[in-house]
C-alpha positions in Angstrom: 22.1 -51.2 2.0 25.1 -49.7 0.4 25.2 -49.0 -3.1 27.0 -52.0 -5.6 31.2 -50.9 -6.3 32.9 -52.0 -8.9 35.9 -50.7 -7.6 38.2 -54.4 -7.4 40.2 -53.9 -3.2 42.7 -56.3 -4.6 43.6 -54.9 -7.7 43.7 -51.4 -6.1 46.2 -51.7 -3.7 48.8 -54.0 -6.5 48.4 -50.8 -8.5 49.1 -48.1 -5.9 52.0 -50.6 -4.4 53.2 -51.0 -8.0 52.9 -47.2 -9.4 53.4 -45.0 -6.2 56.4 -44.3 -4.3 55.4 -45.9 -1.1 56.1 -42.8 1.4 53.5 -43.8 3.5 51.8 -47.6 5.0 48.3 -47.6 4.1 45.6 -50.3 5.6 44.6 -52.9 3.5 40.9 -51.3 2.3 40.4 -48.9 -0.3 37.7 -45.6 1.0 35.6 -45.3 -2.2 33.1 -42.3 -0.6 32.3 -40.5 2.5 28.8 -39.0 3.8 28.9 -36.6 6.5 31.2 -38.3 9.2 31.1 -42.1 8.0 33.5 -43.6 5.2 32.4 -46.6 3.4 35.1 -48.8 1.7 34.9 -50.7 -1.3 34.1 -54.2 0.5 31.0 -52.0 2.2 32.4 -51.9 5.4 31.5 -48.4 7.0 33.6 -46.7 9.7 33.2 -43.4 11.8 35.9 -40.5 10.4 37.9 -39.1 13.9 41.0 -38.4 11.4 39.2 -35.9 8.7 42.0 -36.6 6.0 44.2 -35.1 8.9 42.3 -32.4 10.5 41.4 -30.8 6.6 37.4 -32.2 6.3 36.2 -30.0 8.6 32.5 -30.1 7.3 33.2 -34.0 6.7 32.6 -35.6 3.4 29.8 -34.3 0.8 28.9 -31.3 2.7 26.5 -29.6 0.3 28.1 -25.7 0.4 31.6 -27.7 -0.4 30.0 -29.4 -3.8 28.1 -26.5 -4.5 30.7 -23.8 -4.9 32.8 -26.6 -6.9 30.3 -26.7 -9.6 29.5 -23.3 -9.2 32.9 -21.8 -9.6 34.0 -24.6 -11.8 31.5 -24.0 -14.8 32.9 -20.2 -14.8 36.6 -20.4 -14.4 39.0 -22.9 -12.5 42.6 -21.6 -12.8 44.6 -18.7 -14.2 47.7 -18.6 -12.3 48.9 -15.3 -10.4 49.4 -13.0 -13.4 45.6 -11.9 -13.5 43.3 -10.4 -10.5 40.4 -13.0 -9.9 37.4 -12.4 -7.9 38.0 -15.5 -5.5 41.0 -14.5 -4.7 40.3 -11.5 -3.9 37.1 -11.8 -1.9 38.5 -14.8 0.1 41.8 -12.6 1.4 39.4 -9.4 1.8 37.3 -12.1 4.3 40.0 -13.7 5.9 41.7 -10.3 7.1 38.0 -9.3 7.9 38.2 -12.2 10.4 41.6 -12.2 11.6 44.1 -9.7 13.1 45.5 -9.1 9.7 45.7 -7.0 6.5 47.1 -9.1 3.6 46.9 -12.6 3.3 49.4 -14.6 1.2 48.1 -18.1 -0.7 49.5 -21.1 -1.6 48.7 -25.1 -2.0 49.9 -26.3 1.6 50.8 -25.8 5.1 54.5 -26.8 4.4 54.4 -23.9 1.9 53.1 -21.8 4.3 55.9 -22.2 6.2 58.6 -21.6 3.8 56.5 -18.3 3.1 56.8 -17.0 6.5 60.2 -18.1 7.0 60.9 -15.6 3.4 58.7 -13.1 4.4 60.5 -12.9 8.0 64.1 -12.5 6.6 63.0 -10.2 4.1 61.1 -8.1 6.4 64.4 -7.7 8.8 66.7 -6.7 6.0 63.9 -4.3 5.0 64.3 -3.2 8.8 68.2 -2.3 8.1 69.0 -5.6 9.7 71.0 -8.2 6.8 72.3 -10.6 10.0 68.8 -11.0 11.5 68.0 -14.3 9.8 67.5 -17.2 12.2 64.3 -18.8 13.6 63.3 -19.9 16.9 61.2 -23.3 16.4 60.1 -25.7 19.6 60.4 -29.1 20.4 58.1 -31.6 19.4 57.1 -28.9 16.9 55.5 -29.5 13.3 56.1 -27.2 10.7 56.3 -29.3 7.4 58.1 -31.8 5.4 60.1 -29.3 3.1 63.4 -28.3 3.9 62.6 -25.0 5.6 59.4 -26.3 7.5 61.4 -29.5 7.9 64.4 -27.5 9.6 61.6 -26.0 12.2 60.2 -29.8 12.7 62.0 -31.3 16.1 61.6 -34.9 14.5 64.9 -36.9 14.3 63.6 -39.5 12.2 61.8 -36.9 9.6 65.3 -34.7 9.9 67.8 -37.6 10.2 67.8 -38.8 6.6 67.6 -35.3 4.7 70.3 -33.4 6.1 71.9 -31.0 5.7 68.7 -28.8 6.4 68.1 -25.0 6.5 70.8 -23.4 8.6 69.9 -21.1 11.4 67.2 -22.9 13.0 67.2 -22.5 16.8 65.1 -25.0 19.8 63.7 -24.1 22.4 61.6 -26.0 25.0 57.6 -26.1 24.3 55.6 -24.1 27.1 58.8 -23.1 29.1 59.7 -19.0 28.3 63.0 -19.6 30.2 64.1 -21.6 27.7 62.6 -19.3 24.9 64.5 -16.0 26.2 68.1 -18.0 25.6 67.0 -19.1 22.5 65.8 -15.6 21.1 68.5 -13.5 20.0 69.8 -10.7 18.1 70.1 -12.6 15.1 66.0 -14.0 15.7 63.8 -12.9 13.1 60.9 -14.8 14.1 59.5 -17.3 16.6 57.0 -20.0 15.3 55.1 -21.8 17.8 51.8 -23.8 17.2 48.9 -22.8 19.7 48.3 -26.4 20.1 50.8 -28.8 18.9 49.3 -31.5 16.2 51.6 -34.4 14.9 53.7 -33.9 17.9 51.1 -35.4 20.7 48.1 -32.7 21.2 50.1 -30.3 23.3 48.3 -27.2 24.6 50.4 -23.9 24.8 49.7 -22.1 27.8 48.4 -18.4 27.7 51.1 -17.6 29.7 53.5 -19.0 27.7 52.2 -17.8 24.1 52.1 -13.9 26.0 55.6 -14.4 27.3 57.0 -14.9 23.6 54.7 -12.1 22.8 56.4 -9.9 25.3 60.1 -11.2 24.5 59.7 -11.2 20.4 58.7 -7.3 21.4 61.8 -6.7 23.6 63.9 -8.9 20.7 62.5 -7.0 18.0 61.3 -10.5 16.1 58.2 -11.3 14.5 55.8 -13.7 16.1 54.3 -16.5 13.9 51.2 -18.7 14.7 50.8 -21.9 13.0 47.8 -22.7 13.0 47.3 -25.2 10.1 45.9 -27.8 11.7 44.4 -26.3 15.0 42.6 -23.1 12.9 39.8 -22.5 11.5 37.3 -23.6 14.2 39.2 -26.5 15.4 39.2 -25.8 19.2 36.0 -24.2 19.3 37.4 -20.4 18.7 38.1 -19.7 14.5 41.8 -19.0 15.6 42.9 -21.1 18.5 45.4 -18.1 19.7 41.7 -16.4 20.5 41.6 -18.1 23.8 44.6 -16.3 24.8 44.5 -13.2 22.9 47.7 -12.7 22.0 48.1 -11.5 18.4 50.4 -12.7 16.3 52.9 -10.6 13.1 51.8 -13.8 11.0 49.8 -17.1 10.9 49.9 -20.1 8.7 46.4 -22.0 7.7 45.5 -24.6 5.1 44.4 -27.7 6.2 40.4 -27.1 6.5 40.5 -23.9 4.8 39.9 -25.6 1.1 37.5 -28.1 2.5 39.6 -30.8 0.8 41.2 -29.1 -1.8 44.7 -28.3 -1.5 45.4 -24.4 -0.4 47.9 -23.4 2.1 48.1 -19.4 3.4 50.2 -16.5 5.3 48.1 -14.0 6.9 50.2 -10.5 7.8 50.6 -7.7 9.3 50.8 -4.2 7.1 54.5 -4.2 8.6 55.5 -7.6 6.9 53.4 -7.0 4.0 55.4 -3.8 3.0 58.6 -5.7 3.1 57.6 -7.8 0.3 57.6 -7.0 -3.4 56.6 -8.4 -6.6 58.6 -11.0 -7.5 59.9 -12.1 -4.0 57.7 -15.0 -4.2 55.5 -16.4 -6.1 52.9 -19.9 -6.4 51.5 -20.9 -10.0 48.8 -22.9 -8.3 47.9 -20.7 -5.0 44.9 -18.7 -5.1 43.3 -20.7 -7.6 40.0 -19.5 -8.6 38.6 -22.9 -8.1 39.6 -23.4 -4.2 39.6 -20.2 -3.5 35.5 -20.0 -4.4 35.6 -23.1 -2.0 37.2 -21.7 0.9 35.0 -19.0 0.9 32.3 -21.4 1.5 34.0 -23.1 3.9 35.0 -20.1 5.9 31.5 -18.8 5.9 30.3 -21.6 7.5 33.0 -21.8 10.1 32.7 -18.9 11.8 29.3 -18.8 12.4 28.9 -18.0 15.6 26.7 -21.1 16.5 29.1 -23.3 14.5 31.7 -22.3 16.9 29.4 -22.9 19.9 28.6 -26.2 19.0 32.4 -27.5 18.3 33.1 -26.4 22.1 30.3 -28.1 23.6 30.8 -31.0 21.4 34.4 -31.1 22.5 33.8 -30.8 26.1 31.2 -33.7 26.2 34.2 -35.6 24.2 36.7 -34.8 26.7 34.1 -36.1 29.4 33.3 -39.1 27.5 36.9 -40.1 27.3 37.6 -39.2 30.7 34.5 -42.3 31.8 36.1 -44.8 29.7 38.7 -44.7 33.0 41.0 -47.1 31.4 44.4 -48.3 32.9 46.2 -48.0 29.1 45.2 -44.2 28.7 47.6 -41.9 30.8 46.2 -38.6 30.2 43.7 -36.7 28.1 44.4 -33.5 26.7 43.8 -31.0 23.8 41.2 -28.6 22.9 37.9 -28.5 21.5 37.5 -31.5 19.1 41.5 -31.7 18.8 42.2 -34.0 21.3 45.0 -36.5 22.2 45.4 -39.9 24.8 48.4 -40.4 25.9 48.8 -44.4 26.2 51.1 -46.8 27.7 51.6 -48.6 24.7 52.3 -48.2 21.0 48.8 -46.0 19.8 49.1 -47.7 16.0 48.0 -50.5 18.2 44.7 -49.0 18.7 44.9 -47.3 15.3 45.0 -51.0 13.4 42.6 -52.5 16.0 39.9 -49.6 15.3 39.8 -50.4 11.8 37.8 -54.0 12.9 35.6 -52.0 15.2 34.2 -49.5 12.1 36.9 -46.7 13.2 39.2 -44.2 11.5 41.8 -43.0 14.0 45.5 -42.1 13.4 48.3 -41.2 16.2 50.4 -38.3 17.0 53.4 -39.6 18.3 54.8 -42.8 19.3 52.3 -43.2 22.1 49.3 -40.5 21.6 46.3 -41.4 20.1 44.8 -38.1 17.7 41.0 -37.6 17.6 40.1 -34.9 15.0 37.0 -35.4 13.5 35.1 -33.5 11.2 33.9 -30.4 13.2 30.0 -31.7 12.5 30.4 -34.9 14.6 27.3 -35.4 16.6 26.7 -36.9 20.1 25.4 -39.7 18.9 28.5 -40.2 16.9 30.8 -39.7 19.8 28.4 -42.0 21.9 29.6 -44.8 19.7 33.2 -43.9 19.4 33.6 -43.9 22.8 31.6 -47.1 23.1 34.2 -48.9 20.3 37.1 -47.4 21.9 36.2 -48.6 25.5 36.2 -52.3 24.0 39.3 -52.1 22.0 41.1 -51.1 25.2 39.5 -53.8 27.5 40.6 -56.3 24.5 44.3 -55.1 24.5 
């Protein structure tokens, strides 16, 4: 039995079609609460979570560290802005750099604005080098980087470009997981390479260790900086806490948010020294990031991440997903790919097909692409879980 809602479906979605600038298509149901990794609606209906409010609910919904550093840190202090130290803050950069190649860490409210940091911090660390002209960025294609005009400069989508232009100038593409192409698109003029370990919105595509070394070796030779983004596939996502570990290739700079704040907006640039020392007060700055509040959160959330056994048990998880897939052995599904619990089917149809049908089978599922259907559910999906997604899955495809 699910507990009585007042919450009126109807009424809902006039008001949000009314009052809010309809950016994005929404389902016809309105999610009132989550537990673990099922969300119920307001009509009672309850459906298995394999999009995680896109790749951020990492310890799904109501995890009990999450709520319990939000009333903790809430009943003390919430916000003060930048101006003043704050222990959160403070703690959660000290930890970060602790567990990363880094040794300052940069925060802000999203992975767009993590982006536009790194693209500031890159330009201002080559004129800090002696080197005004170095200023463009080498981005790939079918990349994601944001929605701002910076990120959305780096983000090889016509359709997300098309209508905003003109965009950032000095944005260079290259082809994803080919260094040929990457050598004649890094230059003199580069001043850093971004590249996603494995690619998100733009169809789950792994970067090769061969290929993330290679622009290791040639942002070297180049004298660039080398950026990770890792906002949706960090943090625990493929099974390591950085997905460039199963390479090991370090990067000069990486961009998180998505898990990081457990659900809470925070976005953040991890550094070298070398970056770090080319930036000065004032070059930037965030009213909102590092917020005491989100910061206490991320601490917890980060804690419990990289556990060791956490870690273990997203891989294995992930591997007996892959294989699960793999037995559906369905005509409609191309290929299956990704890493860890990121993982995308390619399809030979429209994937908002399955997307729409999978809300009548008690599913939660979003594409990544025209054609790629995204699974990226919270990290603490059990077998059981994946049992039935499978199962629900399977039939959708034998009904289409």
């Amino acid at each position: 039995m699910q507990p009585e809602t007042n919450v009126d479906t109807q009424e809902i979605i006039a008001l949000e079609q009314k009052y809010v600038v309809q950016t994005y298509k929404r389902p016809p149901f309105v999610i009132e609460r989550g537990d673990g990794c099922t969300l119920y609606d307001s009509d009672g209906h309850a459906y298995i979570d394999l999009v995680a409010g896109i790749a951020v609910n990492a310890l799904g919904h109501g995890d009990r560290g999450v709520l319990g550093a939000i009333m903790s840190q809430a009943s003390k202090l919430i916000h003060v802005s930048n101006l003043y130290h704050s222990e959160p803050q403070a703690r959660l950069a000290g930890r970060l750099c602790q567990l990363s190649f880094a040794d300052k860490a940069y925060f802000c409210n999203s992975g767009a604005e993590a982006t536009e940091g790194a693209f500031k911090f890159a330009r201002a660390w080559a004129k800090a080098k002696g080197e005004p002209d170095r200023v463009e960025i080498v981005a790939f294609t079918n990349a994601f980087h944001g929605r701002t005009f910076a990120a959305l400069a780096a983000t090889d989508r016509e359709k997300y470009q098309a209508p905003f232009r003109p965009l950032l100038p000095g944005v260079r593409f290259a082809k994803f997981n080919d260094l040929d192409s990457a050598e004649q698109a890094i230059g003199d003029k580069t001043c850093a390479v971004i590249v996603e370990p494995v690619q998100g919105e733009g169809g789950i595509h792994v970067a090769s260790d061969e290929f993330l070394a290679g622009l290791r070796r040639l942002c070297d030779r180049r004298g660039a900086l080398l950026i990770f983004d890792e906002v949706q596939c960090g943090l625990g996502r493929t099974g390591a806490l950085w997905a460039h570990q199963h390479c090991g290739v370090i990067p000069d700079m990486m961009t998180l948010a998505k898990p990081l704040g457990g659900g809470l907006p925070i976005g953040a640039v991890l550094v070298t020294q070398s970056v770090a020392d080319a930036i000065h007060p004032g070059d930037h700055g965030t009213t909102f990031g590092g917020n005491a509040l989100i910061c206490a959160v991320a601490q917890a959330v980060l804690d419990r991440i990289s556990e060791p056994e956490f870690l273990t048990a997203v891989s294995e998880k992930g591997a007996y997903l892959m294989e699960r897939l793999h037995e559906m052995n369905s005509p409609h599904v191309l290929e299956i790919r990704g890493r860890g619990l990121m993982v995308g089917l390619e399809l030979d149809m429209e994937a908002n097909k399955i997307v729409q049908a999978g809300y009548g089978k008690g599913l939660i599922l979003v594409n990544a692409g025209d054609k790629v259907l995204r699974m990226v559910p919270p990290l603490i999906i059990s077998r059981q879980e994946i049992d039935i997604t499978v199962e629900r899955l399977t039939a959708i495809l034998a009904e289409l």
